[in-house]
N, C-alpha and C positions, 0 to 999 in steps of 0.2 A: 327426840331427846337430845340429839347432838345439837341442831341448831337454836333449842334450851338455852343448850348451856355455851352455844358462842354466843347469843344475846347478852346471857348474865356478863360473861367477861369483858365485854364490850360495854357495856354502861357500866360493869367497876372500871375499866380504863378511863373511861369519858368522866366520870369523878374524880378519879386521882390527878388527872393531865389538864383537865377543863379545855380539851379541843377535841375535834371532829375527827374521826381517820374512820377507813371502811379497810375492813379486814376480810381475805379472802384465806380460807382452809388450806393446807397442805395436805397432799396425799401422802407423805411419807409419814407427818409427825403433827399436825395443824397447828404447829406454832403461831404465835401472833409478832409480826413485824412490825417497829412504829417507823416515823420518818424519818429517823436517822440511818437506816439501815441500807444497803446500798448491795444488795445483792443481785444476781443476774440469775435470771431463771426462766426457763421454759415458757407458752401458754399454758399449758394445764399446771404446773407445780408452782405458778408464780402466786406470790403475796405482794399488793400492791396496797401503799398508804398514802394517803393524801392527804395534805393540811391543807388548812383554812390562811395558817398564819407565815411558813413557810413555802415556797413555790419551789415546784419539782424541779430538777437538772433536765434542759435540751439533750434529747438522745443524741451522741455523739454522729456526725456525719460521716456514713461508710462509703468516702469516695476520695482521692486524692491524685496524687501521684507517685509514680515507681522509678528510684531510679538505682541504675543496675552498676554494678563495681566492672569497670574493664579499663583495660588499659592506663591500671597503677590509678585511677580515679575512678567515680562515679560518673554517669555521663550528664552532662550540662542540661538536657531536655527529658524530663520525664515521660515516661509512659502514662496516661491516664487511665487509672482504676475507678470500677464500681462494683461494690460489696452488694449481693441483694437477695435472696430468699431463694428457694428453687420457685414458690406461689408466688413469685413476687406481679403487682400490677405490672402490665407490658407498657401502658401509658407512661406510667412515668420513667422507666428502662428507655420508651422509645424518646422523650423527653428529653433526658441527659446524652442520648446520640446524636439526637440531631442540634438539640438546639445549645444545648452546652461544649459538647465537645467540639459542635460546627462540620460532623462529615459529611453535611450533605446529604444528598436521596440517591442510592445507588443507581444502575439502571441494570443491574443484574447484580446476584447474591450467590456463593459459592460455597459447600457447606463442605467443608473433609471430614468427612468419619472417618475413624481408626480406635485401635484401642490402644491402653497407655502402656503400650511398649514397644521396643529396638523392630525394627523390619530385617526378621530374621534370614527371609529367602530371597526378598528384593537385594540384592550385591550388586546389580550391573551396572557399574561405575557411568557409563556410558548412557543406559537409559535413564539414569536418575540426572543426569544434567540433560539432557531432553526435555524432559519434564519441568525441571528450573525453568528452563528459558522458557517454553510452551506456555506455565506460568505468569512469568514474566512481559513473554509478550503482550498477554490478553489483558494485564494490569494497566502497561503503555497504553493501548488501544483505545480504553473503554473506565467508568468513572465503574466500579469491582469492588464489593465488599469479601473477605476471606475471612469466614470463621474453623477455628481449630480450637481444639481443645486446649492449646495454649501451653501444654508440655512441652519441655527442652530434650524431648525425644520421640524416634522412630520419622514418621513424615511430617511432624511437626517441627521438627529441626532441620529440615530436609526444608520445609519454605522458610522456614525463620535465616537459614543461609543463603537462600537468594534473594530474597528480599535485602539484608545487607549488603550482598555483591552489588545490587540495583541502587541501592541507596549509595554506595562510594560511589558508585559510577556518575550517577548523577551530579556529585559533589565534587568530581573532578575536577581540576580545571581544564584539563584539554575536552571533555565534554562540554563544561559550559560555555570555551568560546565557539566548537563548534554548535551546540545548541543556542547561542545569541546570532550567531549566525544564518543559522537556517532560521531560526523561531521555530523550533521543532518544542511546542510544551509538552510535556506527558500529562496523562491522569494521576492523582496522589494514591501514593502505596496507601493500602486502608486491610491491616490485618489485625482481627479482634480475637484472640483468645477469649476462649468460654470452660472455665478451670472450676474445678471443686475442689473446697476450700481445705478437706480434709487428705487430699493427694500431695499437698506443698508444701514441700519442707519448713518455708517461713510461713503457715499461715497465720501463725498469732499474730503476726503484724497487719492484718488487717482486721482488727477489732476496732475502729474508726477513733484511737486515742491521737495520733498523728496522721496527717493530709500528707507526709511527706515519709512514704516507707523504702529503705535504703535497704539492699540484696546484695548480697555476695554471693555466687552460685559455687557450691562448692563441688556436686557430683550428686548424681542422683542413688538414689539409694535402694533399690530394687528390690531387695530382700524385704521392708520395713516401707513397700509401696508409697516414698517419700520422693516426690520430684521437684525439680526447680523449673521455674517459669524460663520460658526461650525471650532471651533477651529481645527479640529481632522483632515483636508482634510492637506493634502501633497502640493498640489498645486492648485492656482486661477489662472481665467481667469474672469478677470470682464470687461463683455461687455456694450458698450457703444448703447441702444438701439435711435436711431433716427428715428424710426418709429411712426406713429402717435397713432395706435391701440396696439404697443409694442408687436408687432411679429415679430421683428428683432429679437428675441434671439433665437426664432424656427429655424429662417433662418442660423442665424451662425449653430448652433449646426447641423443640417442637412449637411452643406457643412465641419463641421468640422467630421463625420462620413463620409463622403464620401470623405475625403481626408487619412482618416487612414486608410479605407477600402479598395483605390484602388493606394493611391500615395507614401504611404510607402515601403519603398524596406522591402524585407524579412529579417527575423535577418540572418546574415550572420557569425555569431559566437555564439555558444550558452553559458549562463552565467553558465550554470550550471557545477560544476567542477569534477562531476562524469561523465561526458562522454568522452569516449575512441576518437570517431570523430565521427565530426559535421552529424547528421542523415539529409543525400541527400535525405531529402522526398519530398520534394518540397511544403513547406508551400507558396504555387503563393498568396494569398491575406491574409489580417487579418480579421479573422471574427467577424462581430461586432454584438451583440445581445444587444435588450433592455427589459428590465421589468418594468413596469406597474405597480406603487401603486397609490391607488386613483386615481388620477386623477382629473381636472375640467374642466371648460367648455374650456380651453386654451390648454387642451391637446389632446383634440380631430383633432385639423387640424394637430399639430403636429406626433400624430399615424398614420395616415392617409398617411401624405406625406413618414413617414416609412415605413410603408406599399408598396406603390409607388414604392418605391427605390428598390424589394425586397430583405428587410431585414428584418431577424427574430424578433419575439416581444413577450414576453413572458405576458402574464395577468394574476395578483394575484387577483382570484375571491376573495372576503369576506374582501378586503381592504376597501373598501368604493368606491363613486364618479364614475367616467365611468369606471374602471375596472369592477365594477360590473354590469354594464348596458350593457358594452361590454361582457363580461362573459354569460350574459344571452342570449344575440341576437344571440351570434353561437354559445351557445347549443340546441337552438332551431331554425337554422337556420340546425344544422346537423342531426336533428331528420327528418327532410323532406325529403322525395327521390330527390325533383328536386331541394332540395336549397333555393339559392336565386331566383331561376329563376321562383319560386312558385308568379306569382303577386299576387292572390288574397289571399296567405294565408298572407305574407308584407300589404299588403292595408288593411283586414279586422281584422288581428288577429296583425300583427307584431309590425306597427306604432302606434294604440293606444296605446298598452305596451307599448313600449320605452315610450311614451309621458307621459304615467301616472307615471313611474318611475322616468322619467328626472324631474318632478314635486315634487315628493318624495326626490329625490335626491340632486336637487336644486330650493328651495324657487323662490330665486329669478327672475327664468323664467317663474313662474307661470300666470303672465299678462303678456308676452312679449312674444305672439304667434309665432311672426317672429324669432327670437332667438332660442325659442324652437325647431321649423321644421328645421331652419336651422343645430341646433346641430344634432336633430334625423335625419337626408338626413348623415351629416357624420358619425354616427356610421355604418349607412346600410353600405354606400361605403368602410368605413374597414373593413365589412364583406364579402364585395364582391372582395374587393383585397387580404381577406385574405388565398384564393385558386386559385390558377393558373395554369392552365393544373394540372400536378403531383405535385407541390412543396406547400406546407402547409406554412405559415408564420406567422400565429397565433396559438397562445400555451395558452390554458387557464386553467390554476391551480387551485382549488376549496379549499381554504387554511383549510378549516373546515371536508373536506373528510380525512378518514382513511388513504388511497393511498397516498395521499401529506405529506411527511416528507420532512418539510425546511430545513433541514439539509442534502440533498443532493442537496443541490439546482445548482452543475455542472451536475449533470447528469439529470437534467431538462432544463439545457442551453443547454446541449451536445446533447438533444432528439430536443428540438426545431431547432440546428440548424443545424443536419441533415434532417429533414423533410423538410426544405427550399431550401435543395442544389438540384443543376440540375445534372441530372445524365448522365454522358459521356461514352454512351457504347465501343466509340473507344477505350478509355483507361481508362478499369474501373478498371486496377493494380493499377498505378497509382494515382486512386481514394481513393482504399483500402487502398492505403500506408496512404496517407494523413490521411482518417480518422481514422486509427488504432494509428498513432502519434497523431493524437489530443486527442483520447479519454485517449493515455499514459499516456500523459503530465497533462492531468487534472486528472490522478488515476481516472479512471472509468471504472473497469473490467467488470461490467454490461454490462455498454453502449457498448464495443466494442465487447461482445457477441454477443448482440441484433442488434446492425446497424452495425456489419460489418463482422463476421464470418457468421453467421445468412444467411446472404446475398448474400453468396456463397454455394448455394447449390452442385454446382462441386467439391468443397476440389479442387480446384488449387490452388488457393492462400496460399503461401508458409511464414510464417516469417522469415525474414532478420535477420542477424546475429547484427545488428545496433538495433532492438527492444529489443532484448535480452539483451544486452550492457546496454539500456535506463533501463531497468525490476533488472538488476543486478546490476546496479550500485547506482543509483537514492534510496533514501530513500522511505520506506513506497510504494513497489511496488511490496509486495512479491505475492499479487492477480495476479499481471498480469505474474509472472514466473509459479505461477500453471496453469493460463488460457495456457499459450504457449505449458506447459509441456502436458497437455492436447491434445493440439492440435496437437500433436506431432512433438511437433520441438527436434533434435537431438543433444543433448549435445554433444557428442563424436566429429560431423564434426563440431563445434562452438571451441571448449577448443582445439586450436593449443597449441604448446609450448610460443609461440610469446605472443601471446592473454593473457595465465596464467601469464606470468611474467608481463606484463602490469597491470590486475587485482591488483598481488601483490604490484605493483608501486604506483599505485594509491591511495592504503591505508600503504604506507609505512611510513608517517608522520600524521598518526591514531595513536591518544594516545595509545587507547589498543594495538593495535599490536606493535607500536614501545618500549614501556615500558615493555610491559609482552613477547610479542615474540621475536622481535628483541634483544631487548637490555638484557631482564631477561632469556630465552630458549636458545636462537643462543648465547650470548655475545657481541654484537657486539657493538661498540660504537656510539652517536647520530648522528656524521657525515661519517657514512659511509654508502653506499648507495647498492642496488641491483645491481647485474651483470649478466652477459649473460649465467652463469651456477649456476645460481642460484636453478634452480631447481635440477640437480643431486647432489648439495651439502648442501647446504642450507636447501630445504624444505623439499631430505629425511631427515636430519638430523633433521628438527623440528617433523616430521611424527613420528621418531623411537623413542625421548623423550616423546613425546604425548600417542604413542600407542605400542611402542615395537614392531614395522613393518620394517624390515631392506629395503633398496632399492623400497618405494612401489610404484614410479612414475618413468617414463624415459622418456624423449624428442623423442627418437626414437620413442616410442609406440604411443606416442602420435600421432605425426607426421605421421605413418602409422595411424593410426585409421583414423585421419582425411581427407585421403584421401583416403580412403575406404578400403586400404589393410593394412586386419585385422592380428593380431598376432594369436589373438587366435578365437572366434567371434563374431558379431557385436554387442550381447548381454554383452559380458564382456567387450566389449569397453564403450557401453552406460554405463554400472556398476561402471566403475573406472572413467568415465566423471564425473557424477553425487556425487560419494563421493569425489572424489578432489574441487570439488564446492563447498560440504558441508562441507570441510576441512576449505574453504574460508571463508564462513560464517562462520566460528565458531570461529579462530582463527578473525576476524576480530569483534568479538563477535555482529554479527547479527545472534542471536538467532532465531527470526521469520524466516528469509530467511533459514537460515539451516533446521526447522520444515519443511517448504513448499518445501524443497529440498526433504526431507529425506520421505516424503508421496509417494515421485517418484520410492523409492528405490525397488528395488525386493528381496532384503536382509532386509528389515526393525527391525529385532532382532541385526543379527550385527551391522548395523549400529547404532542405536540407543547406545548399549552396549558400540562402540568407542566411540562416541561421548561423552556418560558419563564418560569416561576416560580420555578424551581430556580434560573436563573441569573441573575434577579432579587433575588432573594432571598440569595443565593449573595456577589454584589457588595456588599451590606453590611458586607461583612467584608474587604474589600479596600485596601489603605491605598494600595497606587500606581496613580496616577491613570491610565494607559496600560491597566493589566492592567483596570482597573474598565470604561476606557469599554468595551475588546473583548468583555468581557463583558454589557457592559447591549448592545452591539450583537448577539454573540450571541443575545439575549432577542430582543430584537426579531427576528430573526430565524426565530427557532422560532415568535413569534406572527405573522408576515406568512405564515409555512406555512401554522397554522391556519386564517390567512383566506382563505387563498388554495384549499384546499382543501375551503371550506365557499363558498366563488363559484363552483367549478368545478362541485361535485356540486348545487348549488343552481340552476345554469343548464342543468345535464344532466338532471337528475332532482329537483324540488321537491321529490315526498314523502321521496325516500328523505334528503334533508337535514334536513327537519322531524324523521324518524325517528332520523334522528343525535343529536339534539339531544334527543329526547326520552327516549336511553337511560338507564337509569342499572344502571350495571355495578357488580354486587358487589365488582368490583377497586379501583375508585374511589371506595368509602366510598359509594355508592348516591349519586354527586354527579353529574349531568348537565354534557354541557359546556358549557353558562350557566352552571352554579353555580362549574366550573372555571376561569371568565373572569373572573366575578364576585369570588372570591376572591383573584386575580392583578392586579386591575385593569386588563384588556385593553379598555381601553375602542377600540381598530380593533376587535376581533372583535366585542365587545357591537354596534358601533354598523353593524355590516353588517345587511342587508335582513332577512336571513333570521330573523338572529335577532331583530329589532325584531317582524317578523309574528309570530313566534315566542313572544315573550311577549306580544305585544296579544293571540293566541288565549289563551294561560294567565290571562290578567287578564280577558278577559272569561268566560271558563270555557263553558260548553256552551250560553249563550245568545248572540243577536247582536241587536243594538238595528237595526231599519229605520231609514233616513233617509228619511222622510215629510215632504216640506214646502209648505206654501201659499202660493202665492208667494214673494214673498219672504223673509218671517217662516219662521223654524224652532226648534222645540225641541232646547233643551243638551241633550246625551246623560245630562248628571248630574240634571236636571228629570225625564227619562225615567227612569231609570233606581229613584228615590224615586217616581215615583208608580206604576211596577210595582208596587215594592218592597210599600208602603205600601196602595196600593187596589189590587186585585184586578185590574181589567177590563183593566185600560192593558194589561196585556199582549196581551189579543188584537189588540190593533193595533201594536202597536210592538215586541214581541218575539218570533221566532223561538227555537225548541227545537231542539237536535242529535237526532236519532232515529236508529235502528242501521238503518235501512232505508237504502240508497245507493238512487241514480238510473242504471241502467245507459246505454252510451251511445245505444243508441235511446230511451230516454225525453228523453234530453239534447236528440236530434234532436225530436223530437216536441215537446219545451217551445220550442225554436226554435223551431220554425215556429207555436208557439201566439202566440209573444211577437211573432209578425212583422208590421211594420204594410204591409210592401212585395208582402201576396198580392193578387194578383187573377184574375178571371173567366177574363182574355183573355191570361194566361201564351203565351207563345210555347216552341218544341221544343226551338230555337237561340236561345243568345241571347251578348251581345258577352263577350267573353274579360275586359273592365276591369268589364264590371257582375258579372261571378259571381264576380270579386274583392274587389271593395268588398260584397257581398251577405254572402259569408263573411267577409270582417273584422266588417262589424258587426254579425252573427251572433254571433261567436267574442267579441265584446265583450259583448253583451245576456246570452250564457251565464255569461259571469264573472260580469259583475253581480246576474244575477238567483238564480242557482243555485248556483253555483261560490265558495262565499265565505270555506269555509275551506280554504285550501292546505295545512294543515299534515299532512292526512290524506286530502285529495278528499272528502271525505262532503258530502253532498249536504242540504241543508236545502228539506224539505216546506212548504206550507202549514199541513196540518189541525195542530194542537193535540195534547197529551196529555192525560193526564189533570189534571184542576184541582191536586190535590195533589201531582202530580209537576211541574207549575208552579211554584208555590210552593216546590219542594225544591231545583228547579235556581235558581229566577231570587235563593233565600237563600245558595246555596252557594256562585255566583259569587262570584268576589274582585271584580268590579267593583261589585254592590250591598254588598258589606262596607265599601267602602273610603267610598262617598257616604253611607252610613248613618252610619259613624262620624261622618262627617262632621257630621252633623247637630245631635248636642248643640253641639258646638266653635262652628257656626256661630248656635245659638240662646243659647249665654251671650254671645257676640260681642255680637249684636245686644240683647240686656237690658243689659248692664254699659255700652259704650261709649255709649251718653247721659249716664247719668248721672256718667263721667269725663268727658266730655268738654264738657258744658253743667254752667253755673253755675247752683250753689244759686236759684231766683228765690224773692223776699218771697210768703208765705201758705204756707209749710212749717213743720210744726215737727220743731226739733232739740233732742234731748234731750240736754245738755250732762253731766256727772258732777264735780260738786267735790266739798268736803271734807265739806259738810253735808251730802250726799244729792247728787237731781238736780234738775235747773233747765233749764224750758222756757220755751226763746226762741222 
């Protein structure tokens, strides 16, 4: 009957009008609408007309931009909004993220749950800026999407202010000449509020009549559940909830994580401009993790269907709200052997907790028994999704415990969201690869100990030349080149010739190196670029200005090293790998990278010693006076190593310091590290113990002159020394010979007690504890002196004599008889010429005069 009679009125309209329109009923009143009408209404209560003769109006576009009132203006760069359904298709949401807005493909997603209000019991001034930076760091680190609900309150204002802190910082200008300096890029801040439309105080302004909606935040309005957007998010999505109970926005956000998590292609190039090539690890999904502040009673179905999905969830105990009700329920669900699967300890112990708690916690289900059990049935059920066979999915953090520093808070994502992965023993390389790149990418040398070397008890698992590259190149990675060095990955088969000049390329338009090396060491001018012989001319040529090393790298050697056929062996290939690295770092002035190089070194004096040269030498070329001192500081600091680690081995072990010093390694041009001090002008290390003994043994050579004295009166070492030299005998009393014979230590003991003047007859059995102290001291003294004289080796100096003519071979070869003997002419024209300069002509000389006639004697 009804649809009768909209027939009938529908062909009296189509007579009256002589045009087409389709009229659909109203449930309230079934009015008929025609085309003029411009109403807005529902799915089910819409009346929709169409003509033949007029065409309909384009639905208005719900997308534009935001821009927010501060600072007596609006700001210059809007925030970019998108209006869309709670049902809305994820295609085309994922559509305007990526390909409109241009963020890019995250490589990890960060979801905050909270509910929409102040963080009542969170106060701890101190642990909330923890959390900022912890934050902030992992933003720096890693290419990080941050969804929140986009509220200008409780932890959403809590990241919407460090993110601004991070964005002045950024915009500084004393950051950005020190970041043009380093070339330190960051990853871009990317924080997306996920807002409902009916929580915001302006939301009439997004009914898509203008692309350009202007906000003034006035205070949010609590009583009249009316909030203002946090100025500080990057990007909105304001959902349009059409639900009755307003868990439409659970629902979007649920499908909008499972559309990043499984429908995003991988980055298929990566942003960052320190990498040599794209690392083939195969990031197959993006991993999404959520953390957990407070909480209400609306976020419990929400965690739950998280849970579900299994995806990781991080829970901040000591937040407030069902974090902390959650937080309680599985530590005390993991203190039970059987679980949750315990009923009666759940039924008699579990449930009235939570119940007394959720009453504590919210007032207002105190009468509302149904409510209540209903919330307490879902906290159990996230405790029971939150273990599954092997995979863990809840992470509960105790924000008040010792152990919890918010300021790592990647390496508490990185822990939760390895414990959730499924583990593929087919291909558990390719496992390793993945997570050993994720834990890179977020700088987390911990974590990739712990969940991924850790985990391979075999040592097969080898690193790739591509981690290394990510560790070498990537700023603030110098942990993970000691972790690798560690691990023994091999410099030498990594550092091709190819790879080095790449390295070089990469920081060829790096301030420091192009102004002090390039353009101030080499000369070269600002557009002229690296070439393919770069290294035989070029980089010896910065090496020999640097360090005074003629030829100390070659393509060839290289070349062979790296494919196992060694020049000389594998040890001096790893040796010259590792300081042309540290060449890199240095000259590139990454100081840290060069330290955590240089820890590798098995020469660590030499190298240290160069290095202080390098950056010595280096600051020559430097015109501003800041960047010069940090560098001549620098220097000194690489030489306070050297000497600090020729004190240490020197007080631990004499010989084996003497031996240090005595090396001379084919790598270093056969220069010992005196000659390496010497050359740098390190006059702290020259003038340490070691090396002073060090070269008194070298200057006197393989003789040692007695001090024999007669009373008072004593012969100069240099009197000694010429009458050896000169007459024959003087040696057998004043000069000692090196002989290859050593004194073992019972002869040692046996020359004690020959030298002892404190024997006698009537020795007792016992005797006092301070005399066999003082016995042995000046025992232990008599032995230095009499025996013990050259430390630089222990050898032990004899009595008896050699041979006459090996006498005279040693006592001519010394550099100390070379040096007195030269001495000798110098000081016998001395002594002839200065009388007769210095005393006057006296009468009874003659002087033969020369004039014009001849000569004439006065």
């Amino acid at each position: 009957m009804f649809l009768h009679q909209q027939s009938v009125i529908s062909s009296l309209f189509r007579s009256l009008t002589g045009s087409k329109c389709q009229v659909s009923p109203s449930k309230q009143n079934g009015s008929v609408v025609d085309d003029g009408d411009d109403i807005k209404r529902s799915n089910s209560d819409a009346v929709s007309v169409t003509s033949s003769k007029i065409e309909p109006e384009k639905p208005p576009e719900n997308k534009g931009e935001i821009f927010f009132w501060r600072n007596f203006g609006y700001d210059q760069g809007g925030r970019p909004f998108l209006k869309v359904n709670h049902d809305a298709n994820m295609e085309e949401t994922g559509h305007v993220l990526i390909q409109e807005w241009k963020l890019g493909t995250p490589r990890i997603v960060l979801v905050v749950m909270s509910n929409v209000s102040p963080l009542s019991q969170w106060t701890n001034t101190r642990q909330i800026k923890n959390f900022q930076k912890g934050l902030i760091s992992a933003t720096n680190t890693t290419e990080m999407w941050i969804l929140t609900n986009g509220i200008n309150v409780g932890v959403t204002k809590i990241i919407g202010d460090a993110v601004h802190e991070e964005i002045n910082r950024r915009n500084s200008k004393s950051h950005f000449q020190k970041n043009h300096q380093s070339s330190d890029i960051y990853s871009k801040i990317i924080v997306i509020g996920v807002a409902r439309e009916d929580l915001l105080n302006h939301g009439d302004c997004f009914d898509g009549s203008n692309r350009r909606v202007e906000i003034e935040n006035e205070g949010n309005k609590i009583e009249e559940h009316k909030y203002d957007l946090n100025p500080d998010h990057t990007h909105f999505l304001i959902v349009k909830d059409g639900t009755i109970n307003k868990t439409g926005i659970n629902y979007f956000l649920l499908r909008l994580q499972h559309y990043l998590a499984s429908s995003l292609d991988p980055p298929k190039k990566s942003a960052s401009p320190y990498r040599l090539n794209r690392c083939s690890l195969g990031i197959l999904e993006i991993p999404v993790v959520a953390v957990l502040f407070q909480g209400g009673t609306d976020c419990a179905r929400l965690v739950l269907d998280h849970l579900k999905r299994h995806l990781p969830l991080v829970v901040m105990k000591g937040s407030g709200g069902l974090a902390d009700i959650l937080g309680f329920a599985y530590s005390e669900i993991n203190q039970r052997p059987q679980g949750i699967a315990d009923a009666e300890f759940c039924e008699n112990y579990l449930k009235p907790e939570l119940s007394r708690k959720i009453t504590e916690k919210f007032p207002q289900l105190r009468d509302n028994s149904l409510s209540r059990n209903t919330f307490r049935d879902r906290i159990i059920d996230c405790i029971r999704c939150a273990k599954q066979n092997d995979q863990i999915y809840l992470t509960v953090l105790n924000i008040y415990e010792h152990s919890c520093n918010l300021e790592n808070l990647g390496n508490h994502v990185l822990r939760s969201l390895f414990k959730s992965q499924v583990i593929d023993n087919t291909n558990w390389h390719a496992q390793m690869h993945k997570d050993l790149y994720l834990t890179l990418d977020w700088n987390s040398p911990h974590v990739a100990m712990s969940e991924v070397f850790l985990k391979d008890p075999s040592n097969k698992f080898k690193i790739d030349k591509e981690f290394f590259d990510e560790a070498i190149l990537r700023p603030q990675r110098e942990s993970f080149v000691d972790l690798f060095l560690n691990q023994g990955f091999q410099v030498h088969k990594y550092l091709t010739p190819r790879r080095l000049i790449l390295l070089f390329r990469k920081v060829r338009h790096q301030e420091f190196f192009q102004t002090i090396c390039w353009e101030g060491a080499l000369g070269y001018g600002p557009m002229s670029d690296i070439k393919r012989n770069f290294i035989e001319t070029d980089l010896n040529w910065l090496i020999e200005k640097t360090t005074s090393m003629e030829n100390f790298v070659s393509s060839q050697e290289l070349s062979l090293n790296a494919m196992g056929m060694y020049c000389t062996d594998p040890s001096a290939a790893e040796r010259k790998a590792k300081v042309l690295l540290t060449f890199w770092a240095t000259y590139t002035n990454r100081i840290l990278l060069a330290k955590t190089l240089w820890k590798h070194a098995d020469q660590p004096i030499h190298l240290a010693l160069v290095l202080s040269m390098v950056m010595e030498r280096l600051s020559l070329y430097v015109m501003d006076t800041s960047l010069k001192a940090e560098m001549e500081e620098y220097s000194r600091d690489f030489a306070d190593i050297a000497t600090s680690m020729l004190d240490a081995c020197y007080l631990d072990t004499p010989d084996r310091a003497f031996d240090v010093l005595n090396e001379e390694s084919p790598g270093w041009g056969y220069n010992t590290a005196v000659d390496i001090a010497a050359e740098a002008k390190n006059k702290r290390f020259l003038s340490h113990i070691c090396c002073q003994k060090w070269l008194t043994n070298e200057f006197f050579g393989k003789i040692k002159i007695r001090e024999l004295s007669w009373g008072a009166f004593s012969v100069p070492i240099s009197i000694k020394v010429l009458l050896c030299a000169f007459f024959i005998f003087p040696m057998y009393a004043w000069t000692i010979f090196q002989t290859k014979e050593c004194i073992s230590t019972e002869d040692d003991k046996d020359i004690v007690d020959f030298d002892s003047d404190n024997e006698s007859d009537d020795k007792t059995l016992i005797s006092d504890a301070q005399d066999k102290l003082k016995i042995k001291k000046w025992s232990v003294q008599r032995t230095w002196k009499a025996v013990m004289w050259n430390p630089s080796t222990f050898r032990r100096y004899v009595i008896h004599h050699p041979p006459l003519w090996k006498m005279i071979y040693l006592m001519w070869s010394a550099p100390i008889t070379k040096f007195w003997t030269f001495q000798v002419p110098i000081f016998s024209h001395c002594t002839i010429t200065t009388p007769v300069i210095v005393f006057p002509v006296t009468p009874g000389f003659v002087v033969i005069c020369r004039t014009a006639g001849g000569f004439k004697y006065e």
